[in-house]
N, C-alpha and C positions, 0 to 999 in steps of 0.2 A: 408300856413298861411301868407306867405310875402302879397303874391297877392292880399289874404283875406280881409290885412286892406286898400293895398293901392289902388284897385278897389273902396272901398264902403266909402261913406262916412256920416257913422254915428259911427265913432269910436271915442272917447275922445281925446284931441288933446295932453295930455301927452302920449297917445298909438300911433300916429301918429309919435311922436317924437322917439318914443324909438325905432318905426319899420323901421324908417329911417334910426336911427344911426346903428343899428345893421345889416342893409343891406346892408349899406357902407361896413362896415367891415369886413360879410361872404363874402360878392360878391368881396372883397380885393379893394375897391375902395377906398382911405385914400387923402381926400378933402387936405389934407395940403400939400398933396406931389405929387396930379394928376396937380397940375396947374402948375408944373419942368418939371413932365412928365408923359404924358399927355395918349401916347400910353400904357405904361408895364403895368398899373393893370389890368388886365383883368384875371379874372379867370384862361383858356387857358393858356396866354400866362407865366405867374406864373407857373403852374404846370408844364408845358413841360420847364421851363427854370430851375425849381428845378432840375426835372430827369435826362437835357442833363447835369449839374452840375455836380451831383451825378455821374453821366457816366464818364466823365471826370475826377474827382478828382479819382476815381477807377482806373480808364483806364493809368492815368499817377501813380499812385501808384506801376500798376502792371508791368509797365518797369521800374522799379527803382527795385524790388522785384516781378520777375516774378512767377508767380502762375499757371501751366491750370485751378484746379480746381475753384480757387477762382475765374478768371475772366470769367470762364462759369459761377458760381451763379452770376457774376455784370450782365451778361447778361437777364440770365432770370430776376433778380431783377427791372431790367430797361423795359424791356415788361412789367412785370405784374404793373408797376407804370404807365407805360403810358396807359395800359389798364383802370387802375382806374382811370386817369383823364380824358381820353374820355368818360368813361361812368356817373362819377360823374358830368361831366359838361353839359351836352349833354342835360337833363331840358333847364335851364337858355340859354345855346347859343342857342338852338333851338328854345324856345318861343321868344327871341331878334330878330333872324333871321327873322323869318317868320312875325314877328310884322312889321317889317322893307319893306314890302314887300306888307302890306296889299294895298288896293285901295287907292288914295287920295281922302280927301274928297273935298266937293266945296262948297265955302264960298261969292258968291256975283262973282263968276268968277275965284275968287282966291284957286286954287290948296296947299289944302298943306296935311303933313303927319299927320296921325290923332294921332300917338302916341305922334311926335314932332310940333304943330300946328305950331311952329316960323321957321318952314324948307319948303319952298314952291317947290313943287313938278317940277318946270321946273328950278330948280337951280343946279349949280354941286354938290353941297352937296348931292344932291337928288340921284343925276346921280352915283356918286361915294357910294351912303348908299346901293344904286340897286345892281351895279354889284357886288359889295362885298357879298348881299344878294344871288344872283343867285350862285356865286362861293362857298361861304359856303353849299348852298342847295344841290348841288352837289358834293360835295370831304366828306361833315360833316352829313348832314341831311339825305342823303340819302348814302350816303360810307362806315360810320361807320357802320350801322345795316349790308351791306351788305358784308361788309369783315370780320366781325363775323361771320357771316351767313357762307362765303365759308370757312374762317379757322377751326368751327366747322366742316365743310362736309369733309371736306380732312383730318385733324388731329383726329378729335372724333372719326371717322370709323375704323380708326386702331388701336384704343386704343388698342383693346382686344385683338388684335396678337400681340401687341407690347410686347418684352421682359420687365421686371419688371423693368431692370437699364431704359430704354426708355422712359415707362409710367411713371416713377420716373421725368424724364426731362421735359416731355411734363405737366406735373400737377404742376410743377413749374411756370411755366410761364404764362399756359392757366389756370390751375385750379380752378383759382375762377371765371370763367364763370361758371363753370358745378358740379365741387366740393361740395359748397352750399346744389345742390337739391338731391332730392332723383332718383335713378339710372333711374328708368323709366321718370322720367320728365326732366335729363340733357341734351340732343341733343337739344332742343329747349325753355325751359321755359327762359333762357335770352333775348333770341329774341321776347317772349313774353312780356317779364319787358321792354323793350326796345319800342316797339311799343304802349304800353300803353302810356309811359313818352312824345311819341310822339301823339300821339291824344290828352292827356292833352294836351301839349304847341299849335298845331293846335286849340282846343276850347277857350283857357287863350287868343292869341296873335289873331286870325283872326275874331273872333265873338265881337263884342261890350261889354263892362261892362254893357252897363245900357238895355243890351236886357236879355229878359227871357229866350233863346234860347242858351244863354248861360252855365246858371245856370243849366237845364236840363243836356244840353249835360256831365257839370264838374259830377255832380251828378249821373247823367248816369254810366260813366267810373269810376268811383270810387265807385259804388255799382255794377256793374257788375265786377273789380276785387276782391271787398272784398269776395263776393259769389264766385269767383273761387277761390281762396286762400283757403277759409275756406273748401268747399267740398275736395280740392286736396292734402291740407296739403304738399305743392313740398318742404318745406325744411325738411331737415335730422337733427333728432333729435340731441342735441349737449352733446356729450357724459357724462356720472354721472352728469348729470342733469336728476331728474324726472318730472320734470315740461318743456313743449315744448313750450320754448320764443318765438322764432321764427315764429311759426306758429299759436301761441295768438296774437301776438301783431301788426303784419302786417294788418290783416282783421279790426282787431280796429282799428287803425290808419284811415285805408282807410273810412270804416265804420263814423268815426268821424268827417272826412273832407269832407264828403260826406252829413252828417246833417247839417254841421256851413253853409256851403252855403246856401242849402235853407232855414235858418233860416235869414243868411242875406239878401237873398233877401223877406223877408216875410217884415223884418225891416226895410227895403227901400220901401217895398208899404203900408203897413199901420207904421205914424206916431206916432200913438198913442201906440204903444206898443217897438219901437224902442230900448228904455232905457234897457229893460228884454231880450230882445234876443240877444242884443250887449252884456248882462252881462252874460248870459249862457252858450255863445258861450265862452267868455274869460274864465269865470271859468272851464269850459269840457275842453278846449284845454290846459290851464293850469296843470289841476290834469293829462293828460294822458302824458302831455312835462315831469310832476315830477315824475312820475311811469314809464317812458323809461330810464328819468336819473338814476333815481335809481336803474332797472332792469341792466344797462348797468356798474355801478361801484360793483354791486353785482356780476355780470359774475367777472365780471378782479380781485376782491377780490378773488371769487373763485377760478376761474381759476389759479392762481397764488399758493394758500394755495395746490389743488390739484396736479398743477405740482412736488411743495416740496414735497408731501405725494408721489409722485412717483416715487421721487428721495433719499426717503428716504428707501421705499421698495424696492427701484434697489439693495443701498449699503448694505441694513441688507440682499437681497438675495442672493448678491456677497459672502459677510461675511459668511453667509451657508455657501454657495458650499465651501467656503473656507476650514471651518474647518472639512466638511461631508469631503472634500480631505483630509485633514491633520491624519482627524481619518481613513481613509480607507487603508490610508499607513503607520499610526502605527498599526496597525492590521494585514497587510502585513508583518509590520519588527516583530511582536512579534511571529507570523505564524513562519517565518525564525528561529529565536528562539527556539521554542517549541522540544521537544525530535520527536524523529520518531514514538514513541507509539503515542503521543497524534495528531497527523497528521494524520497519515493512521489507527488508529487503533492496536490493535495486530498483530504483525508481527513475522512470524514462525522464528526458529533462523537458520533451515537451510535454509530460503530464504534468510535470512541475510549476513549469509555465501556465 
């Protein structure tokens, strides 16, 4: 939706504003504080400087009050966060990278970059936005998928021999790669999610806004995932839930933003209808942003109320067992009690004797 409004322009210009300031803000960019400094906001550099935080304030905790167990979960804890910042960020730094990289265009002789026009292509700004370009492309763009790819091959394989304490460790830290889907589609559907995000950012950052050829390709990719999704249904239903979020609300999603485009781009070739499909597009994208949020505090409501209900069955089952013990050993002590007749029966008196 970012892309949405700031490609096209035929959007209201109090929507232009509001999609500014709130891009600032997700993308962690805060105008008041980048011009101190100038480097730190960067998506990236924020998240991994939260975790190596995190790491550290554990890490000296645990030599002050040493733990094993505890600082083997800081550990996986600190993988599975740094996994989610490379894969959460991996859109955004990808389409930047690769934007950064496209052709320069030429302007009367003059070289420059078409994303940044005021950056001319034989200056060291250029020179330095390059190599930095090609360095990311290699350790990020093309690293990340790939050391997924081999830690899936090498770790995934063994799951199933793994003893259960093992598999316990390794689902700790990798397990929301593969955890998510359902068991036939684990070994690879992330690498599949992963490679989509990346053909997006390739059509968003290297094909032109105001070409048709772009809008296909966005559209493309996001009706041929909605249709895998919806036929393969890869995520795993989410327990005492009967309604399957997950795998409703994904192919919609895609489904959705896979319509708003060519409707934008309809609204940029014919003027005369602009006003209506700029409005349709808002109000669709709207109600399905109000029915995710909604689905998404309705989970954590729930989720919550069912964890108590499951904390409450643990202690009223405890409380059984408790007292089914209590009565099974007063039953034992009245047993002890009882005469010899009423135990065994009649008992001859010369066996008594």
């Amino acid at each position: 939706m970012d892309f949405m409004v700031s490609s096209a322009n035929v959007w209201p210009q109090k929507v232009v504003a509001a999609q500014k300031y709130l891009s600032s803000y997700w993308n962690l960019y805060f105008p008041s504080l980048s011009c101190d400094f100038p480097t730190l906001f960067t998506p990236v550099v924020v998240c991994m400087a939260t975790v190596g935080l995190y790491f550290v304030i554990l890490l000296t905790y645990n030599k002050v009050r040493p733990h094993q167990r505890r600082m083997e979960k800081v550990h996986f804890k600190c993988r599975q966060s740094a996994f989610f910042c490379l894969s959460f960020s991996y859109f955004p730094v990808v389409k930047q990278t690769l934007s950064i990289l496209r052709p320069c265009h030429n302007d009367r002789d003059v070289l420059y970059m078409p994303n940044s026009p005021w950056i001319e292509c034989t200056s060291d700004t250029y020179n330095t936005l390059t190599a930095l370009g090609f360095v990311s492309v290699v350790f990020y763009v093309i690293g990340f998928p790939l050391f997924l790819i081999s830690l899936l091959f090498v770790f995934f394989r063994k799951r199933k021999d793994m003893s259960p304490e093992d598999r316990q460790k390794l689902d700790a830290w990798l397990g929301p790669v593969y955890l998510p889907y359902k068991p036939k589609y684990q070994p690879y559907f992330e690498i599949f999610m992963l490679f989509r995000r990346l053909l997006l950012a390739i059509g968003l950052s290297m094909i032109s806004s105001s070409s048709t050829l772009q809008t296909f390709v966005v559209w493309l990719i996001l009706m041929v995932s909605a249709i895998i999704h919806s036929r393969l249904q890869p995520y795993n239903k989410l327990p005492n839930y009967q309604f399957d979020y997950n795998n409703f609300f994904e192919p919609l999603v895609l489904f959705v933003l896979s319509i708003s485009f060519m409707l934008l781009k309809f609204s940029a070739l014919d003027s005369s209808c602009t006003g209506t499909f700029v409005w349709v597009v808002m109000i669709v994208n709207t109600c399905v942003l109000v029915v995710l949020v909604g689905a998404i505090f309705y989970l954590l409501v729930f989720a919550g109320n069912a964890r108590d209900n499951d904390n409450l069955e643990t202690g009223n089952g405890e409380c059984n067992a408790r007292a089914r013990e209590d009565e099974n050993s007063n039953d034992e002590d009245i047993r002890h009690l009882l005469p010899v007749d009423d135990l065994c029966g009649t008992v001859p008196i010369d066996d008594v004797t």
